[in-house]
Backbone as a printed PyTorch tensor [residue, N CA C, xyz], in Angstrom:
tensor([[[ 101.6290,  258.2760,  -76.4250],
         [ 100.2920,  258.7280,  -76.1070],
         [  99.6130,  259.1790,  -77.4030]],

        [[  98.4290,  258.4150,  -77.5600],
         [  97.6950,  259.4020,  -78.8900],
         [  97.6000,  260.5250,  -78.8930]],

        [[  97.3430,  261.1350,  -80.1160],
         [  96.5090,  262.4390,  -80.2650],
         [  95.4300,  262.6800,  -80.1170]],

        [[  95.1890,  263.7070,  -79.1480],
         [  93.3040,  264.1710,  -79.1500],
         [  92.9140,  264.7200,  -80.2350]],

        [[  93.8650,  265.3480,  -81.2220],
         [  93.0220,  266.0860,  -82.2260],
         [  93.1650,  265.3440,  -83.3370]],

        [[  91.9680,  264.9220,  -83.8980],
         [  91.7820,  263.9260,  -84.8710],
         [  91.2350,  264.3670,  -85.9910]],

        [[  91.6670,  265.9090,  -86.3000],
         [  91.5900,  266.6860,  -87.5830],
         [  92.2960,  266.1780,  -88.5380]],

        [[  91.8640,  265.8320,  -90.1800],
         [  92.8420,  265.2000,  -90.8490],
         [  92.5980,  266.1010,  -92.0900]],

        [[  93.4300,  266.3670,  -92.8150],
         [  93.7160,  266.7000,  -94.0390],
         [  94.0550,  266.1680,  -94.9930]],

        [[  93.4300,  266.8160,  -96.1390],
         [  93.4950,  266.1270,  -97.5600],
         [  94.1760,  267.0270,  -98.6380]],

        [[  95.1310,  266.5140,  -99.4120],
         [  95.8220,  267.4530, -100.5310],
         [  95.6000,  266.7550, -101.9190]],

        [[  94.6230,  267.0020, -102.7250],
         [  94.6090,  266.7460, -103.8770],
         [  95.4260,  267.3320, -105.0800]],

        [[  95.5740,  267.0330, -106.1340],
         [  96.3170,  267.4630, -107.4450],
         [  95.7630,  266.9120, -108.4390]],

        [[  95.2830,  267.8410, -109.6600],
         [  94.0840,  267.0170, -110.6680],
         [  95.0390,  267.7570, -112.0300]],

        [[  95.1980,  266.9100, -112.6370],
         [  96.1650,  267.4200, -113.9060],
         [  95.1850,  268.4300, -114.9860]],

        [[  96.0200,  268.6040, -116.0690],
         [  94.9050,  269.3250, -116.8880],
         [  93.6560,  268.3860, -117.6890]],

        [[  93.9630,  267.4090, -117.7480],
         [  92.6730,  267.1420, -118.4120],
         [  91.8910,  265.9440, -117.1370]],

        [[  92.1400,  266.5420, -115.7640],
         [  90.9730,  266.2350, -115.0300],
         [  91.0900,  265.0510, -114.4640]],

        [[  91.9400,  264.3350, -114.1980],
         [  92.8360,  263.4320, -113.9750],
         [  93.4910,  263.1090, -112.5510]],

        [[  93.1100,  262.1750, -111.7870],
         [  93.7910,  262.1900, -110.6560],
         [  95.4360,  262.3420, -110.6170]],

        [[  96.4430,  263.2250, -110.5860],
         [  97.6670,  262.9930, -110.2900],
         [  98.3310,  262.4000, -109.0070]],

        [[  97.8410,  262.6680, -108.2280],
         [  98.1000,  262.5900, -106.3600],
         [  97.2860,  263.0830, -105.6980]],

        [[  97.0130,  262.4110, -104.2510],
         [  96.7330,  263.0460, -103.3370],
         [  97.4980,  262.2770, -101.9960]],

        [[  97.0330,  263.3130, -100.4100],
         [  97.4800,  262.6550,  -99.4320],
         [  96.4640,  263.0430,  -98.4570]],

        [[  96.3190,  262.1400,  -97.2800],
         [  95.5990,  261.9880,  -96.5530],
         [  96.3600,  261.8290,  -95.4660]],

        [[  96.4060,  263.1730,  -94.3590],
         [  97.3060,  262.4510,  -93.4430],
         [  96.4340,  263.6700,  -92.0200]],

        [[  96.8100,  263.1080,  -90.8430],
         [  96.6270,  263.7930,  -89.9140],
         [  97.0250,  265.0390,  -89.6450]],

        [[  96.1900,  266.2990,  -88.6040],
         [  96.7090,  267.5840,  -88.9680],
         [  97.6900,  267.9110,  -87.8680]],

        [[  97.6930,  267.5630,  -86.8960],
         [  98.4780,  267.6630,  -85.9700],
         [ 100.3010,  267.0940,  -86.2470]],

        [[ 100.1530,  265.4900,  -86.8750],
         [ 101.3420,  264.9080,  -87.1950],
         [ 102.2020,  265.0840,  -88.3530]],

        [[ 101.0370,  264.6610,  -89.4700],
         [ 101.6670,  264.8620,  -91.0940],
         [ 101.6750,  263.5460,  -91.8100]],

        [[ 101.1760,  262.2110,  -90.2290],
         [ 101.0770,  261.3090,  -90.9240],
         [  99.9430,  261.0970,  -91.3010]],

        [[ 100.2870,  259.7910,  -92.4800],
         [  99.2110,  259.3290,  -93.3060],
         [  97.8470,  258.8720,  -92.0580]],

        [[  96.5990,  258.8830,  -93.0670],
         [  95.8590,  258.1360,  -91.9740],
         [  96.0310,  256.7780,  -92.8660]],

        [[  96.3140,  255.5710,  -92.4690],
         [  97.1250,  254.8450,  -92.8710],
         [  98.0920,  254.7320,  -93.6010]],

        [[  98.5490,  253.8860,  -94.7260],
         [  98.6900,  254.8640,  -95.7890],
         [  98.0830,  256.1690,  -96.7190]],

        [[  99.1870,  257.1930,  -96.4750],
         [  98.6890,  258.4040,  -96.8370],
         [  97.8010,  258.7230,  -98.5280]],

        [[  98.7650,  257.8410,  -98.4990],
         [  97.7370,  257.6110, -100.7850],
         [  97.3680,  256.3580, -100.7990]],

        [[  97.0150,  255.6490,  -99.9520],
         [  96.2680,  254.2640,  -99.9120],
         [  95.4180,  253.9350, -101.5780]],

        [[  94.9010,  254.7010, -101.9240],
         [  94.0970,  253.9700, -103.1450],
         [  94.8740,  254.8160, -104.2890]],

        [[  96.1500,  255.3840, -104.1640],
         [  96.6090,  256.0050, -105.7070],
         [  96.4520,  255.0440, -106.4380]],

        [[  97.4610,  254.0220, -106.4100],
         [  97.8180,  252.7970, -107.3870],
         [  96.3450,  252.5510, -108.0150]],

        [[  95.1640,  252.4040, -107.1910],
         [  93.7600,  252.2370, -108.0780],
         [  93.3650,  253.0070, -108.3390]],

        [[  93.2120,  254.1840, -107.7560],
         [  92.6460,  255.3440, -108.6130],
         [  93.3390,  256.7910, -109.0060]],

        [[  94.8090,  256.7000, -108.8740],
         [  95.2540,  257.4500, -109.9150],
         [  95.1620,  257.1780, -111.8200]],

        [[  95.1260,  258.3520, -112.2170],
         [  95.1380,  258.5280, -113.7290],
         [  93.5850,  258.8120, -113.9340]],

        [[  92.4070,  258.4230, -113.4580],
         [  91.1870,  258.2270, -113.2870],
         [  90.7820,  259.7110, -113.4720]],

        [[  89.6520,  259.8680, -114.1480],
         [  88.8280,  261.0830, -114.3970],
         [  88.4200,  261.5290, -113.2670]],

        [[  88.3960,  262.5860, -112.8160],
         [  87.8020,  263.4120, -111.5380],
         [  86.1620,  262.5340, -111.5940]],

        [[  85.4340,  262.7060, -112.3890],
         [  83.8480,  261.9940, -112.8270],
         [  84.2560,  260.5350, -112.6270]],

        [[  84.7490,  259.8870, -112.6490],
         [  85.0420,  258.3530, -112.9910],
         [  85.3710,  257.9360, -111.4320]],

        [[  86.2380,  258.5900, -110.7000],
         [  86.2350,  258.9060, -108.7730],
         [  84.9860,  259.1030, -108.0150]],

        [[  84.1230,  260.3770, -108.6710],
         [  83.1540,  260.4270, -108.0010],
         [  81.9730,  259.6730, -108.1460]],

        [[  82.3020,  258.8130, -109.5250],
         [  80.8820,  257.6980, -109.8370],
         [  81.0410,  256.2290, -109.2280]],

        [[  82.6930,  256.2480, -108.3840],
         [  82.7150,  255.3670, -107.7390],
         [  81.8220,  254.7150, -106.9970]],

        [[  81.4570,  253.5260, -106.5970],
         [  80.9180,  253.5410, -105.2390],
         [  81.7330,  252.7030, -104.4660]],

        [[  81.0320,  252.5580, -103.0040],
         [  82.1920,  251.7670, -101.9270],
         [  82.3160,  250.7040, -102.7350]],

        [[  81.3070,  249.6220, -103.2170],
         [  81.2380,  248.8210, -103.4210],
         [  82.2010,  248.1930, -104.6630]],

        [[  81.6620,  249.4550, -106.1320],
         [  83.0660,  249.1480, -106.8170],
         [  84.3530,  248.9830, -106.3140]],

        [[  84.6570,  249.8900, -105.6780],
         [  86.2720,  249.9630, -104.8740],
         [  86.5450,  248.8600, -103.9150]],

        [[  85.7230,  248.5310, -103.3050],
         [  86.3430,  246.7630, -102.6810],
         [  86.4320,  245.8760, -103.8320]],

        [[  85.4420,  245.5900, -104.5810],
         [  85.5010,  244.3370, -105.8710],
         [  86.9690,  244.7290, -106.1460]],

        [[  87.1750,  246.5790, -106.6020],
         [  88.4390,  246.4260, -107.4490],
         [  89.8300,  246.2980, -106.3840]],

        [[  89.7400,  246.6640, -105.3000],
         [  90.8240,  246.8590, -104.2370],
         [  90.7420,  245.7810, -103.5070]],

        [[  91.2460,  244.5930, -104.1030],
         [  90.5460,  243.6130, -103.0640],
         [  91.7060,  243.9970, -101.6950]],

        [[  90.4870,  243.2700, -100.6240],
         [  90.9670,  243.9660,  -99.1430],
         [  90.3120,  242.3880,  -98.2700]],

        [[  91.1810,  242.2700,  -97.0650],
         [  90.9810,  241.1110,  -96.8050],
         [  90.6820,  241.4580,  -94.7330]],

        [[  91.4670,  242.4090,  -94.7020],
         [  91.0710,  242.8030,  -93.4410],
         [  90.0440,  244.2050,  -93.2780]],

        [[  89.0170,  243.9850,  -91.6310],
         [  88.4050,  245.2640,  -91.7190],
         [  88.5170,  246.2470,  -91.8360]],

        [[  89.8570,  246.6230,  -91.2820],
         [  91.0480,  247.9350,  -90.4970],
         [  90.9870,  248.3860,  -91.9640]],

        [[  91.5770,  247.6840,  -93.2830],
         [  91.8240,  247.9720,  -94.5880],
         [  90.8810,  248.8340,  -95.3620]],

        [[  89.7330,  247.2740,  -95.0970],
         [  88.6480,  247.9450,  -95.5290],
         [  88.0450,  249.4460,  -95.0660]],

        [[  87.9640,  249.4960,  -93.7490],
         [  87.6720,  250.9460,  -93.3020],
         [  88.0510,  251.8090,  -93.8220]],

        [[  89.5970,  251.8910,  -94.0260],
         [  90.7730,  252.8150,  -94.2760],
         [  90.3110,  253.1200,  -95.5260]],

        [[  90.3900,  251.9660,  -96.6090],
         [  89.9770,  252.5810,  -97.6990],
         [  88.5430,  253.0820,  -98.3040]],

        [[  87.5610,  252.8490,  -97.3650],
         [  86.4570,  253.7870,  -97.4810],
         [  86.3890,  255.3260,  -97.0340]],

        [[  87.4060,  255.2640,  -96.0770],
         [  87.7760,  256.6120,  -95.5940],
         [  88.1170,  257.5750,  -96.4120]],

        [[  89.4450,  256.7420,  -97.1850],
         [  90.0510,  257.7030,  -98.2130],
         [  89.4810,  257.8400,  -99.1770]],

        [[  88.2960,  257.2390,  -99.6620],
         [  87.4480,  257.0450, -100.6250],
         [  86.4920,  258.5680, -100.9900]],

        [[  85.5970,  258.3660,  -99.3060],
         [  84.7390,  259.2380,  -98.8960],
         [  85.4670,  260.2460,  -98.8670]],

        [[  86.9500,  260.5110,  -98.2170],
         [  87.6380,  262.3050,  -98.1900],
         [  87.8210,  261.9470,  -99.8680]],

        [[  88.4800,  261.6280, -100.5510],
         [  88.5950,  261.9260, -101.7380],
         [  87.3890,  262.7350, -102.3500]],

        [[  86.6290,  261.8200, -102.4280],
         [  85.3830,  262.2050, -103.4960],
         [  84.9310,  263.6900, -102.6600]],

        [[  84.8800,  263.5940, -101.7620],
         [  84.4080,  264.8270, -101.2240],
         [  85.3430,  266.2010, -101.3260]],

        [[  86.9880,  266.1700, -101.4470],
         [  87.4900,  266.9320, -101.6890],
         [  87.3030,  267.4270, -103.4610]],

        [[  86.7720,  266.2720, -104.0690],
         [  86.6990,  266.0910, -105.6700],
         [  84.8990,  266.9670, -105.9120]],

        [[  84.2780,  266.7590, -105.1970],
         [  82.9300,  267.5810, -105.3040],
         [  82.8290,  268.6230, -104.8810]],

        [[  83.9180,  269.1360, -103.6500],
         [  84.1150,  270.5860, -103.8290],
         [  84.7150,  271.1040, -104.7340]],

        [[  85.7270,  270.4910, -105.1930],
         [  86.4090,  271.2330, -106.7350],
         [  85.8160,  271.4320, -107.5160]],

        [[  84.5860,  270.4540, -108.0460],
         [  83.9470,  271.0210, -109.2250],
         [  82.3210,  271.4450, -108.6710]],

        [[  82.2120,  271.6040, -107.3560],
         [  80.9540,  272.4770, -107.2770],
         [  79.9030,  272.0330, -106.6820]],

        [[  80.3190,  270.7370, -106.9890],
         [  78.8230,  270.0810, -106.2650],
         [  78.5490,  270.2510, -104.7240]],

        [[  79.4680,  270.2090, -104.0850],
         [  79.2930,  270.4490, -102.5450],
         [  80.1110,  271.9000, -102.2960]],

        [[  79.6580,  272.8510, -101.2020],
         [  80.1860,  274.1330, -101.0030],
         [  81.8050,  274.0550, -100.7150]],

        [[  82.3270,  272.8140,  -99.3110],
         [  83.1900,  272.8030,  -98.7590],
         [  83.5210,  273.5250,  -98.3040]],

        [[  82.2070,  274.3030,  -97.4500],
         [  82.1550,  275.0730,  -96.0600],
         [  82.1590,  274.3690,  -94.8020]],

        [[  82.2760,  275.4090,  -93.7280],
         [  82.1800,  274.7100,  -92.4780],
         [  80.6000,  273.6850,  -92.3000]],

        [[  81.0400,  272.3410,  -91.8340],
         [  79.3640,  271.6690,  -91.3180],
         [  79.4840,  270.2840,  -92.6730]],

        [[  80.2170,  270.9360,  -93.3560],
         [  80.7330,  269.7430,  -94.6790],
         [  81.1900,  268.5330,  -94.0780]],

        [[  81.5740,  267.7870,  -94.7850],
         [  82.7280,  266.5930,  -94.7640],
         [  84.0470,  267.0250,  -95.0710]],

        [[  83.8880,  268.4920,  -96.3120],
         [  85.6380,  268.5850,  -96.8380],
         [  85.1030,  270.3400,  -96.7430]],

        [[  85.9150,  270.6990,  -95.7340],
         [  85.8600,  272.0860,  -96.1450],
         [  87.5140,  273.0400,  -96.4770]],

        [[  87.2720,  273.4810,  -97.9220],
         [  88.0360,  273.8990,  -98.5970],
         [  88.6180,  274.5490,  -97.8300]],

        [[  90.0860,  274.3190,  -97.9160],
         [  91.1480,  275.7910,  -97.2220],
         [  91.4960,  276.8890,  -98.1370]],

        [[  92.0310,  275.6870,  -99.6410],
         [  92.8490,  276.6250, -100.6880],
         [  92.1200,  275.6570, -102.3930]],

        [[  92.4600,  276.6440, -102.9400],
         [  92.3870,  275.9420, -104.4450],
         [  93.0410,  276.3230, -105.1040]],

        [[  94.3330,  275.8690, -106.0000],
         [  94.8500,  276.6060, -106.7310],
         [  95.5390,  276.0320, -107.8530]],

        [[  95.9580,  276.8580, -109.2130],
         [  96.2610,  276.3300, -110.5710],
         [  97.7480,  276.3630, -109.8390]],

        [[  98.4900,  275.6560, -109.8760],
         [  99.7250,  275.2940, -109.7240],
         [ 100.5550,  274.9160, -110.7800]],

        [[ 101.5110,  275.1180, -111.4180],
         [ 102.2600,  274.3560, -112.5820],
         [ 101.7150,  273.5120, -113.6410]],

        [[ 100.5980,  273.7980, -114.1870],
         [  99.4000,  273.2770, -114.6620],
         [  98.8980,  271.9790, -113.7550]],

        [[  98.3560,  272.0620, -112.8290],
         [  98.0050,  271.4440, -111.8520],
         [  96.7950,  272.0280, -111.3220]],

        [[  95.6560,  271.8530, -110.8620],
         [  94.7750,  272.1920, -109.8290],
         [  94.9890,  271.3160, -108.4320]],

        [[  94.8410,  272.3420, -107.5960],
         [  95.3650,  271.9720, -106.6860],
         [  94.5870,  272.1680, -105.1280]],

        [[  93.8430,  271.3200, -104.6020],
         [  93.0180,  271.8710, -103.5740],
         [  93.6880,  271.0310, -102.2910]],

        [[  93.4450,  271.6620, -100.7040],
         [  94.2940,  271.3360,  -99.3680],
         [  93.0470,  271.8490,  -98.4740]],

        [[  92.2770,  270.6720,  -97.9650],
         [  91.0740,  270.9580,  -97.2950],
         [  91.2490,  270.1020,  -96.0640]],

        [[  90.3510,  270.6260,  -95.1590],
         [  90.3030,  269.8390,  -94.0030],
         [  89.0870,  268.8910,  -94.1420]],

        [[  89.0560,  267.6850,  -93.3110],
         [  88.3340,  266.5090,  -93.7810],
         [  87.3520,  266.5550,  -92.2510]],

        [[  86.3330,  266.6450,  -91.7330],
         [  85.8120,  266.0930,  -90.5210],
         [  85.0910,  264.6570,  -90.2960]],

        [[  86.2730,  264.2240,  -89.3680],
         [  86.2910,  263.0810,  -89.0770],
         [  84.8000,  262.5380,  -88.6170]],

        [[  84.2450,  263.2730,  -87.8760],
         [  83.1410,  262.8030,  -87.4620],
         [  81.6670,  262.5580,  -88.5250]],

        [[  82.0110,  263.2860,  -89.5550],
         [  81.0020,  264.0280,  -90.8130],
         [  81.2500,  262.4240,  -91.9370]],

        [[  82.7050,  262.2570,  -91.6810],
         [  83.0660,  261.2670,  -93.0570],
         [  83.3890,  259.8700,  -91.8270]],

        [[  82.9120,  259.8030,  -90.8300],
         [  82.4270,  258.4960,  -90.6860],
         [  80.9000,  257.8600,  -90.5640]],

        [[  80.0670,  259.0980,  -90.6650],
         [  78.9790,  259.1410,  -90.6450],
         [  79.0150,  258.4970,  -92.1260]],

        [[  79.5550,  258.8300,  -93.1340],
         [  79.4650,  258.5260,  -94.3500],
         [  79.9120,  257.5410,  -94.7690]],

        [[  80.6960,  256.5020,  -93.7840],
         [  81.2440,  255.5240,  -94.2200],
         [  80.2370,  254.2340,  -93.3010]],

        [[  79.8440,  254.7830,  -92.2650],
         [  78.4670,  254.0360,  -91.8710],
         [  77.3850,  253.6100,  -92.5360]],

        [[  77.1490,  254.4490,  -93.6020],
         [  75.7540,  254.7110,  -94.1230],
         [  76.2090,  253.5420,  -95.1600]],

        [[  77.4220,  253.4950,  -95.5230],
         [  77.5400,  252.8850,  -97.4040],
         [  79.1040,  251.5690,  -97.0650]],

        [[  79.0500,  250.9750,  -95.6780],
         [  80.7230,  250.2960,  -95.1140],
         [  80.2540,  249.0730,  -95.3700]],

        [[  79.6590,  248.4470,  -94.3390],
         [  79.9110,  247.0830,  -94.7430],
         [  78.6660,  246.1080,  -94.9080]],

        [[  77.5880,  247.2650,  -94.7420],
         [  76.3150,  246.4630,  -95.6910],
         [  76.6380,  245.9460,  -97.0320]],

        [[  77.3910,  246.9970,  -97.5560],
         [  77.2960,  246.5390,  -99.3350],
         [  76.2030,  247.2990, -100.0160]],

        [[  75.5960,  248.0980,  -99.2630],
         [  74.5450,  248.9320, -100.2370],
         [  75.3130,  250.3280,  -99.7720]],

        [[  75.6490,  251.3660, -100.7420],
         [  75.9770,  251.8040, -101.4920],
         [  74.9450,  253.2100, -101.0570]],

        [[  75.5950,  254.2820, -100.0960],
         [  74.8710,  255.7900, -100.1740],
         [  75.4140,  256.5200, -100.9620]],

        [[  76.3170,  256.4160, -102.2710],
         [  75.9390,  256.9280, -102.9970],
         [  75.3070,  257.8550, -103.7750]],

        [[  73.6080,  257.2590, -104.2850],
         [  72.6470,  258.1680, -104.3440],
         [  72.1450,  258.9290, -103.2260]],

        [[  72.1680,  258.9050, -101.9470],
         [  71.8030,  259.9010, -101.2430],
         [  73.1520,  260.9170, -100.9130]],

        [[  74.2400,  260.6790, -101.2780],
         [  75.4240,  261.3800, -101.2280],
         [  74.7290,  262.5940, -102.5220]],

        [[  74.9420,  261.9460, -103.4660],
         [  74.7860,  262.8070, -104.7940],
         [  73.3420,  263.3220, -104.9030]],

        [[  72.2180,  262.8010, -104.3460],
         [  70.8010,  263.3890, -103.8570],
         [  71.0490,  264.7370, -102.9170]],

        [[  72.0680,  265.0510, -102.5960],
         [  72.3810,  265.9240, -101.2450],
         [  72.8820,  267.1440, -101.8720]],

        [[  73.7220,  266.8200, -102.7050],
         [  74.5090,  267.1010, -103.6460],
         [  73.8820,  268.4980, -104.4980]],

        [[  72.9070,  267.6310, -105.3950],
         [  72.3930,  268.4360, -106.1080],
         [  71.1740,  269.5850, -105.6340]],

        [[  70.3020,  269.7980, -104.4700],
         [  69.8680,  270.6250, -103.7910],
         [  70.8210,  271.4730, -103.6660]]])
């Protein structure tokens, strides 16, 4: 039987010089991944925290090539919680309640920064609507939102 609660969580880790090390993406109830749980490390680990968030969907399919929708979805998903757990870390978004990523914890860990936020599902598919499979790119109204 599925789960009704379709709360998912995100655990980032940003090295010292700002650097994707890991993250995971997995459901809050289970622990599993929402698909695969690090679905886009292999492409965007090592990557500048800035170099993630200047992503757009669009770069990330050219570079991830993806051949099914399910994929494609998935990795806009993890795309959109990423960057959004990555713009609360450095400020741009509050990651309060009513967010897409609202912060639980942040913390310097073993020279590590380290943030564990909850993701709303309903908030970050709105966001994957706006910028999925047109090919145009919300983006600028992400980062238009942003800066207010």
């Amino acid at each position: 039987m599925p789960c009704r609660d379709v709360t998912e969580l995100i655990h980032v880790v940003v090295d010292l010089e700002d650097r994707l090390k890991s993250y995971r993406f997995i459901k809050r109830t289970c622990g599993r991944g929402v698909g695969a749980d690090t679905l886009l490390l292999d492409t965007l680990g090592g990557r500048t925290v800035d170099a993630i968030l200047e992503l757009s969907p669009v770069q990330l399919l050219a570079e991830h090539r993806i051949t099914e929708p399910l994929e494609e979805f998935l990795a806009l998903k993890h795309l959109i919680a990423l960057q959004s757990a990555l713009e609360v870390l450095t400020g741009r978004a509050s990651g309060g309640p009513g967010e897409v990523c609202a912060a639980a914890e942040i913390a310097f860990e073993d020279g590590d920064t380290v943030i564990h936020a909850r993701i709303s599902v309903d908030l970050l598919t709105e966001e994957i609507k706006s910028c999925g499979n047109c090919r145009s790119c919300g983006a600028a109204a992400r980062r238009k939102r942003a800066a207010v």
